[in-house]
N, C-alpha and C positions, 0 to 999 in steps of 0.2 A: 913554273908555268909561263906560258910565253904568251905575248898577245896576239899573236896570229890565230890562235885558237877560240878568239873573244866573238860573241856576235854582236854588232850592232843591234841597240833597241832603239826604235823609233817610235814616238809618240802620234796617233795622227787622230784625226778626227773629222766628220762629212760638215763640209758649210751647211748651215743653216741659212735657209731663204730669209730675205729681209733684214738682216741684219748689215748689209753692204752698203742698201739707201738709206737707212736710219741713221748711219755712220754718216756719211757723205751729209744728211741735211743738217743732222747737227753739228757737225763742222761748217758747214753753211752760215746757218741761225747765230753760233758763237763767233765765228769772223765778222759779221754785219754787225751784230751787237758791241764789238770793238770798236770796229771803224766808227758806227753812233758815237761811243764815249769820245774817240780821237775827236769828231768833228767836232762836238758840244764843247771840249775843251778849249779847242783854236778859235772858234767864232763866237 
């Protein structure tokens, strides 16, 4: 059997609403809360 004969399976699935800014804020929330500790530590 040769793979010419194979078919691609691909997985996919519909975004879900709201989940792109809930992403985005808490990557937000968690950088700011670093940068806090950075400061607290140097000053």
């Amino acid at each position: 059997m040769t793979d010419d004969n194979k078919e691609i399976m691909e997985l996919s699935h519909e975004p879900v609403p709201g989940y792109k800014g809930a992403f985005y804020i808490s990557i937000t929330v968690g950088s700011l809360y670093l940068a806090l500790i950075l400061y607290n530590t140097l000053f």
